[in-house]
N, C-alpha and C positions, 0 to 999 in steps of 0.2 A: 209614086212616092209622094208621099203627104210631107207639108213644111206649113208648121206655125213660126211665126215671127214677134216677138215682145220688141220689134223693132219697124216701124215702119217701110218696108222693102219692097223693090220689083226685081225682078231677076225673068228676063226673057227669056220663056220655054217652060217656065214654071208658073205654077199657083202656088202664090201662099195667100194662108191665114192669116189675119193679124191678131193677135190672142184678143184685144180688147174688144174686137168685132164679134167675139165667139167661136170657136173652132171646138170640133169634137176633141175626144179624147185618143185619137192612134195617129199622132204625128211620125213621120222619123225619121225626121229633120224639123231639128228646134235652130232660133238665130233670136240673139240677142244683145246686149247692147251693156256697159258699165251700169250703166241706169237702170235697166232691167234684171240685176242679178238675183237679188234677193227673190223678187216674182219669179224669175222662172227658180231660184230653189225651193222654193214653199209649192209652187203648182205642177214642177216640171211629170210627176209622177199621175196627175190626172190627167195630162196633156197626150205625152208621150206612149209610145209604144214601151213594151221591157227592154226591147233593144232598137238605139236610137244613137244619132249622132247631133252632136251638138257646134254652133257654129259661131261662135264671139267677134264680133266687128269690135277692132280696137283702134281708139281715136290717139292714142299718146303710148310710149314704154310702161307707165305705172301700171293702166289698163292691164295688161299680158302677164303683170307681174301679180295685181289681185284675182285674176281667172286660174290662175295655176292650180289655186284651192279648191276647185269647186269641180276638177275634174274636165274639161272643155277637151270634144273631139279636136276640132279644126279654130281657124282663129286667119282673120282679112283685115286688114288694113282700111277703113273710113276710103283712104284716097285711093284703093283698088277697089270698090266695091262696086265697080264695072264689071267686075272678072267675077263674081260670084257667080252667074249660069255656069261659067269654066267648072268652078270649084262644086258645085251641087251636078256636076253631069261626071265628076270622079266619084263624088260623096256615090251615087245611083249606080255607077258600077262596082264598088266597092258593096253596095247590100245587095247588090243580083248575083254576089259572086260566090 
């Protein structure tokens, strides 16, 4: 399972990319951040596979309230972003499935 990140991240048991380091174009699993929306809407289609999950860290309620627009698989909490191996080891059986 490929994961680019428009977010700075580690998640143990995974590699990710981080978009601005370079990453090919067949992610599938994108993570991004309030900050990064607009980038990942403008690039999400060079990046990504056709079918891909998408994974928004939200720092506040507004955050969750401007992602609703833009489509977002899943969505973690800034202050659980411990738990994201959890959440990327569901997202991976979820596309094996």
């Amino acid at each position: 399972m490929k994961i680019t990140s428009f977010e700075d991240v580690e998640a143990t048991g995974y590699e990710i990319c981080f978009f601005h380091s370079g990453c090919d174009g067949d992610a599938d699993v994108v993570i991004l951040d309030i900050n990064s929306i607009f980038d990942y809407e403008e690039k999400k289609h060079d990046i990504c596979k056709e079918k891909f999950t998408s994974v928004a860290i939200i720092d506040e309620q507004s955050d969750y309230d401007a992602f609703k627009n833009f489509g977002i698989t899943a969505w973690i909490k800034r202050e659980n972003i411990d738990q994201l191996p959890a959440l990327l080891d569901e997202i991976k059986k979820r596309i094996s499935s």
